[in-house]
ZAMARGU-4260 file (C-alpha; in steps of 0.2 Angstrom, whole numbers, plus 5000, padded with zeros to 4 digits):
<rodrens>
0) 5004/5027/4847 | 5002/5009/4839 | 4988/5000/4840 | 4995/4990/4854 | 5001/5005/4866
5) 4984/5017/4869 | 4988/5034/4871 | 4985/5042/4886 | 4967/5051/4880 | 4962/5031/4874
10) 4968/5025/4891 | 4956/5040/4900 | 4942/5036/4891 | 4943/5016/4896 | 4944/5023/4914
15) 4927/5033/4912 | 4921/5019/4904 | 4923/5007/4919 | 4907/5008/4926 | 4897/5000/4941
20) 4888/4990/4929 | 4904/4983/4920 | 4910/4975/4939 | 4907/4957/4941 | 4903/4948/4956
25) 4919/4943/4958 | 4925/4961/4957 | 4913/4968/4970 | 4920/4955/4984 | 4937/4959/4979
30) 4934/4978/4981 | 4924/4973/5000 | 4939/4963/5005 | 4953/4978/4999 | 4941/4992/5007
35) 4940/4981/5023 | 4959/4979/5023 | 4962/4998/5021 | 4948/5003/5034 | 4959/4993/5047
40) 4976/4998/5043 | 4970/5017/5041 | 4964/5015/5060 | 4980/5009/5065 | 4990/5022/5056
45) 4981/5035/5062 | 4986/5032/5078 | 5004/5029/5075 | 5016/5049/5079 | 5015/5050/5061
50) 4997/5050/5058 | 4993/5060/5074 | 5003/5073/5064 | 4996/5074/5050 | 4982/5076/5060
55) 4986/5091/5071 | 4992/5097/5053 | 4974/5096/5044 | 4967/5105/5061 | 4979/5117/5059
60) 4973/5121/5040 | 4957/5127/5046 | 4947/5119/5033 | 4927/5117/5031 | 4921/5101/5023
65) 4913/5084/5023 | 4928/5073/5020 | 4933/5066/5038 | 4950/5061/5045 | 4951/5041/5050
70) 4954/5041/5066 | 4949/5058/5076 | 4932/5060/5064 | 4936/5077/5061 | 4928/5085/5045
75) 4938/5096/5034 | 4942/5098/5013 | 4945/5084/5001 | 4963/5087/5000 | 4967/5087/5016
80) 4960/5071/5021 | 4966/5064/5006 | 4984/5067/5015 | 4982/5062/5030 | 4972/5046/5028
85) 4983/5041/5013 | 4998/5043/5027 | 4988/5034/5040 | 4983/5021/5025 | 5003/5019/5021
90) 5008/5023/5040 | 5010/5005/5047 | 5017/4992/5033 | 5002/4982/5030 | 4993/4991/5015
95) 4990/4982/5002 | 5003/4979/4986 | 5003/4977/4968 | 5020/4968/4965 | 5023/4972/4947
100) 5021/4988/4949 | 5028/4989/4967 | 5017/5001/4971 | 5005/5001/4985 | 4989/5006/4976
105) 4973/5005/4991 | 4981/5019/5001 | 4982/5030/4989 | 4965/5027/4979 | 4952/5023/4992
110) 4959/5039/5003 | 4955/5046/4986 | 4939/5042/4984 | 4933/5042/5001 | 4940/5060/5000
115) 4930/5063/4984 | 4915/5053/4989 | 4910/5063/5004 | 4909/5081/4993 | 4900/5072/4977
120) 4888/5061/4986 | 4889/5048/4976 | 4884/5032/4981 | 4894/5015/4987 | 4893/5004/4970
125) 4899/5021/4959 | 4912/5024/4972 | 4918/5006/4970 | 4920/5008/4952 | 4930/5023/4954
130) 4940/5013/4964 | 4942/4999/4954 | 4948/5012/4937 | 4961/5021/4949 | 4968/5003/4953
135) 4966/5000/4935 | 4978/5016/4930 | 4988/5018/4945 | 4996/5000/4941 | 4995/5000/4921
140) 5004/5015/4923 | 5016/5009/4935 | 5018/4991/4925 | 5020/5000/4910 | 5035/5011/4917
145) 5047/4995/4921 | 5044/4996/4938 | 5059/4988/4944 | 5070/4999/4935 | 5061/5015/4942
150) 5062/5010/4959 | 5082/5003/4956 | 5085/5021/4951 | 5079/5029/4969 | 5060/5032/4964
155) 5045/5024/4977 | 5033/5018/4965 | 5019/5021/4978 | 5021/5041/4978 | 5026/5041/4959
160) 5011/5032/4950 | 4999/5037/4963 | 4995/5055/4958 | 4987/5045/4941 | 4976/5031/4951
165) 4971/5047/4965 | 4966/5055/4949 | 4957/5042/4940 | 4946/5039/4955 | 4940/5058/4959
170) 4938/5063/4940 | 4924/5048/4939 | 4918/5053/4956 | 4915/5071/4951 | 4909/5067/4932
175) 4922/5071/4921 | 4924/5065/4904 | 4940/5056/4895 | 4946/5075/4890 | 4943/5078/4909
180) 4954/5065/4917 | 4964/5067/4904 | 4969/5084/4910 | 4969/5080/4927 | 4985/5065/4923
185) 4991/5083/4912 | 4990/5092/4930 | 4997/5076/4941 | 5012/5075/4929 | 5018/5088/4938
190) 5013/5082/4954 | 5023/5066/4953 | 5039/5061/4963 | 5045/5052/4980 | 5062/5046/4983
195) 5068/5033/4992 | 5082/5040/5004 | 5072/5037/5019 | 5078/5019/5015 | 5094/5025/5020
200) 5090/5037/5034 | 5082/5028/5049 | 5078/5045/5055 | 5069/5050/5040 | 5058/5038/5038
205) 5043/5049/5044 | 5041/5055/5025 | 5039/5036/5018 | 5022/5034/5029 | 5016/5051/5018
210) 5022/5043/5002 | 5003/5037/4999 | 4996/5053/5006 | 5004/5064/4995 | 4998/5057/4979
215) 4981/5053/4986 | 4980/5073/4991 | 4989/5079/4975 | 4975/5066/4964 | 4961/5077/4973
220) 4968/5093/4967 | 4972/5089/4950 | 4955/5082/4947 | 4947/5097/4955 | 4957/5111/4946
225) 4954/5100/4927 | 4937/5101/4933 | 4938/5120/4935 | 4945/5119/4916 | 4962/5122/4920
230) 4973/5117/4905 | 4988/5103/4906 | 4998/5093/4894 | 4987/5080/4884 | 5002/5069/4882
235) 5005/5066/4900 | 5011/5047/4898 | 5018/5046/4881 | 5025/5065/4876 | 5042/5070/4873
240) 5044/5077/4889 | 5032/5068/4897 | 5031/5053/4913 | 5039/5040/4901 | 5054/5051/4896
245) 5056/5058/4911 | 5056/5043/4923 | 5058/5026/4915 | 5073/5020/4902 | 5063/5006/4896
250) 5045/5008/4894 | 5033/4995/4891 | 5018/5007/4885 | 5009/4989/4877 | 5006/4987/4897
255) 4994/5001/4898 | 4982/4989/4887 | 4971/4978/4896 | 4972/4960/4887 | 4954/4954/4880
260) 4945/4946/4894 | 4960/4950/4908 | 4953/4951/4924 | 4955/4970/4932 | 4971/4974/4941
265) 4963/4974/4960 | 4963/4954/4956 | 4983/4956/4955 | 4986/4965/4971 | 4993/4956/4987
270) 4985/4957/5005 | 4999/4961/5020 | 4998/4947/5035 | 5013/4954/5041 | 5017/4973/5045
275) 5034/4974/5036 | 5041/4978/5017 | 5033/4965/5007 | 5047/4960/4999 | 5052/4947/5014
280) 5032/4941/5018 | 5039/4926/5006 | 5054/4924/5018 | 5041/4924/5034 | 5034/4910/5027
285) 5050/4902/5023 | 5053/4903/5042 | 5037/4895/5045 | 5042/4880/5037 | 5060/4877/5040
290) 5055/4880/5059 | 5038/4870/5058 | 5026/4881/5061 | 5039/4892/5072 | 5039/4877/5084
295) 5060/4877/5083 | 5069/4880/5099 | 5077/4898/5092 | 5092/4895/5102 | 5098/4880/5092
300) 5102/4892/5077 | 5119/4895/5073 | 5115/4902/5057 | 5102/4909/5046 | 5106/4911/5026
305) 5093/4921/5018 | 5091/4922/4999 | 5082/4935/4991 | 5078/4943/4971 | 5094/4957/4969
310) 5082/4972/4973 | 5079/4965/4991 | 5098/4968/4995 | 5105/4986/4995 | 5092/4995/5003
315) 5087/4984/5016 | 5101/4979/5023 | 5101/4990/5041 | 5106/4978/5057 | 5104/4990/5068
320) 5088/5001/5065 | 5082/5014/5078 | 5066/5018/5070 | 5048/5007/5065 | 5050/5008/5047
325) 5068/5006/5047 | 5064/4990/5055 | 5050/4985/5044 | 5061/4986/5029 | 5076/4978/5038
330) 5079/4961/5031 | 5089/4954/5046 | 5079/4962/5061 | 5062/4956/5050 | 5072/4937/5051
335) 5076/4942/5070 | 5059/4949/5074 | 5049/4935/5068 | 5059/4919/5076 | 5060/4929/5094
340) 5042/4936/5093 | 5030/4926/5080 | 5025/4933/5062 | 5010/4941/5066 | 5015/4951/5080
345) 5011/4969/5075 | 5022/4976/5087 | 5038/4968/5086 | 5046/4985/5076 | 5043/4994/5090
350) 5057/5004/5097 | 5056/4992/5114 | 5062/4979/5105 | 5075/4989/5095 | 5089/4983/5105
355) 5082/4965/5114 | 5098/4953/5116 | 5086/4940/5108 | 5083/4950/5091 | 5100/4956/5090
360) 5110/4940/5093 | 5101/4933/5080 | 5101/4948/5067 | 5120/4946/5070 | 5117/4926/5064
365) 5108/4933/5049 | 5116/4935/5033 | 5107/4941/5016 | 5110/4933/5000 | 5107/4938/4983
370) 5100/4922/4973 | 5099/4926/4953 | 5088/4911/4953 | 5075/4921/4959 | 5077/4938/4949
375) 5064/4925/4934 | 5050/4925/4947 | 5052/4946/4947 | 5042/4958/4947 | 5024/4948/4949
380) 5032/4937/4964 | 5045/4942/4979 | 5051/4925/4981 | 5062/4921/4996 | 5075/4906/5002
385) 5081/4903/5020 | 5093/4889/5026 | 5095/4888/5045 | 5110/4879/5051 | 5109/4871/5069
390) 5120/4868/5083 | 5115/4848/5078 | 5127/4853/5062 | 5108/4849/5053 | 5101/4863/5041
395) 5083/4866/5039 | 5077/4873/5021 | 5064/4880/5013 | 5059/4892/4998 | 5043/4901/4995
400) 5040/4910/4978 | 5023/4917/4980 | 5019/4922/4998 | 5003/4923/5009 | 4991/4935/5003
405) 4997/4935/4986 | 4983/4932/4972 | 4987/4916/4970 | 4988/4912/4988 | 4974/4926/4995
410) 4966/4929/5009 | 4948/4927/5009 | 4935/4938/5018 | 4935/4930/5032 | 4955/4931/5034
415) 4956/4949/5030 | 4944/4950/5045 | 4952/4942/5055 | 4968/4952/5052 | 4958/4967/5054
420) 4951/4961/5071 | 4967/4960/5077 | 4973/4977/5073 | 4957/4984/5082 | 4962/4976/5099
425) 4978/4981/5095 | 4972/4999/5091 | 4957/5002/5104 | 4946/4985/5109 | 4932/4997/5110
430) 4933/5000/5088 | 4917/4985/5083 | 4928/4981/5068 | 4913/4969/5063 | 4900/4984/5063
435) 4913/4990/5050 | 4915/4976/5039 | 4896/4974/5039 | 4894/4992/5033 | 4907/4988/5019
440) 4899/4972/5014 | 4884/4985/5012 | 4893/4997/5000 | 4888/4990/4985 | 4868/4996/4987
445) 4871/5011/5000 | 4864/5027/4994 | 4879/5035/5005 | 4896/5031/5013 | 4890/5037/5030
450) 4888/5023/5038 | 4905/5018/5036 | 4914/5033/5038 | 4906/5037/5053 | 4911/5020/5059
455) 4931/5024/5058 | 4933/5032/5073 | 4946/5028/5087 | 4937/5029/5103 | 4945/5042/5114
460) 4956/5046/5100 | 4965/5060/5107 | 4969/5052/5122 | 4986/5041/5118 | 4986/5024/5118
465) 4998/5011/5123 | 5002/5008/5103 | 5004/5025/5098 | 5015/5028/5114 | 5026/5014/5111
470) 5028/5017/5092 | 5037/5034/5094
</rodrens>
């Protein structure tokens, strides 16, 4: 390749490369506040039908290991709680995203990793490097594939780049070389998939919630077998045949180089206040303003125009959905659901709410529209417009281009602990989310992960709870 676009062994050995003692202090808290995010939003997800699942399936496997399920605490193999606790990482919309690479990376690599970490023994700051390189290819990749044209053709980013950022992370953890991880992307090219129906099938939107599981579980096993020597194309990126050719029209390979003194992806990627397709978050806040502060007496609206990027249109477009993620990626119940219920309201996609007269009068006020003006601020930001017409014959306006959460509007430590408290009281009161923070705020000079590990529990786990109940 030129001297601009690195092939996929140069790219391998950059990953090795990125050590504990290349990460800045600024990179440490960022990798606290994302481990944080994810130890919450696992805990929920693995509550969720889907999660429980997945864990009745890892029982059913009969595995012996030290990697442990979030949730129940059971202990089985690498891969398998690589599946499940990507699925229970993914299961519940509020995992973290890399927007120009539409891809959701933390559930994928730190299920990965914490897979990896608990059969290696490696210790919290080498675990958070490895974390930080399987961001750091995981979205590369995916940046470098034209993302948006990927995903327009049917692909979910999420499943498709994982497999590489899985990968990355448990080929540093278990000590292989550039040659090594080289042959585990070789191995995950054929590992790589996920399509996007479920977007059309509000019954078969199970799958989706698995769509960071699988490629967390398939990372595990290519890195394991490339460790066992097992032999796999050492083109995996750039050859004829090879992720490139096979799934993107207009490669931007150039994006696999990390720019002289560019900051490391995880700095890019986007915290979830709200638990639905983070695409509209932009348009939440647009409701915040245009109702001040959600003050606006609802019934007043007539109306409600709402102006989204083009790929924000076709596939979320359901005004009826009868399942939790077909609501999550609904674009007029997510209008509906925040005006009658709040933004923050974690469970306003349950299926209670599914046909309240409230939410569906005002889904049927809702229309979507496509703005080209904000197709420029694609793929780094989801920007969003909403006009509310009232009974007054007044409008309210407003437009946000880069949401809350985004990198240039984050959350801090404290606010993704806060978000993570409340998905504790949500989950079980009894979870002591700030035990858990405390122990990740420790990662960087444990000698182990136990402490935490053995912190994500769900008390009582195999009793249901009112959350899980509801959600099915």
């Amino acid at each position: 390749m030129s001297a601009t676009q690195p092939s996929s062994l140069e790219l391998a050995a950059e990953m090795i490369s990125l050590d504990a003692a290349a990460l800045t202090a600024d990179d440490i808290d960022q990798l606290e506040r994302l481990i944080l995010d994810y130890a919450a939003v696992a805990l929920c997800g693995s509550i969720q039908p889907w999660g429980q699942k997945l864990r009745d399936w890892a029982r059913d496997q009969n595995t012996s290991g030290a990697a442990r399920l979030i949730g129940s605490g059971d202990s089985v193999n690498a891969a398998t709680a690589a599946l499940a606790n990507g699925t229970a990482g993914h299961g519940y919309e509020l995992d973290d995203t890399h927007e120009a690479s539409n891809s959701h990376p933390g559930a994928v690599v730190i299920s990965a990793a914490l897979a990896a970490v608990a059969t290696t023994g490696a210790g919290g700051r080498d675990m958070l490097a490895a974390i930080a390189a399987g961001y750091e290819s995981m979205t590369r990749i995916g940046k470098a594939s034209t993302s948006p044209e990927v995903t327009e053709r049917g692909f979910h980013a999420t499943c498709l780049f994982g497999p590489f950022g899985a990968a990355t992370a448990v080929a540093k953890l278990k000590g292989l070389d550039a040659e090594g991880l080289t042959r585990a992307w070789g191995l995950a090219l054929s590992m790589t998939g996920g399509s996007q129906q479920f977007a059309h099938e509000p019954q078969g939107t199970m799958v989706k919630r698995m769509h960071a599981g699988i490629p967390a579980m398939h990372g595990v096993l290519a890195a394991d077998l490339a460790g066992l020597g097992v032999t796999a194309p050492a083109q995996p990126l750039e050859g004829p045949l090879a992720f490139y050719h096979l799934y993107s029209k207009h490669p931007r390979p150039e994006f696999l180089r990390r720019a002289p003194d560019a900051p490391l992806q995880i700095h890019e990627v986007s915290f979830k206040p709200y638990s639905c397709c983070r695409k509209f978050h932009s348009l939440i806040d647009c409701l915040d303003i245009a109702t001040d502060g959600f003050t606006l007496d609802i019934g007043q609206i007539q109306k409600i125009d709402a102006y989204s990027p083009g790929n924000a249109i076709k596939k979320h477009a359901i005004r009826r959905p009868d399942s939790v993620m077909a609501a999550q990626y609904s674009m007029p119940y997510i209008v509906a659901a925040t005006l009658a219920l709040g933004p923050q309201n974690y469970g306003a996609f349950e299926a209670e709410y599914h046909r309240d007269p409230t939410i569906i009068g005002l889904i049927d006020r809702t229309e979507a529209h496509h703005d080209p003006e904000l197709d420029a601020y694609l793929p780094d930001n989801m920007a969003s417009g909403v006009v509310l017409h009232l009974a007054d014959g007044s409008e309210r306006k407003a437009e946000v281009v880069e949401a809350l959460g985004s990198p240039g509007n984050t959350l801090s430590y404290d606010g993704v602990l806060e978000k993570a408290r409340g998905l504790a009281r949500m989950v079980n009161p009894a979870i002591d989310m700030d035990a858990i923070a405390n122990a990740v705020r420790r990662l960087p000079d444990a000698a182990s992960i136990h402490e935490l590990t053995d912190l994500l529990v769900v008390p009582s786990y195999d009793i249901p709870s009112e959350a899980a109940t509801a959600a099915e």
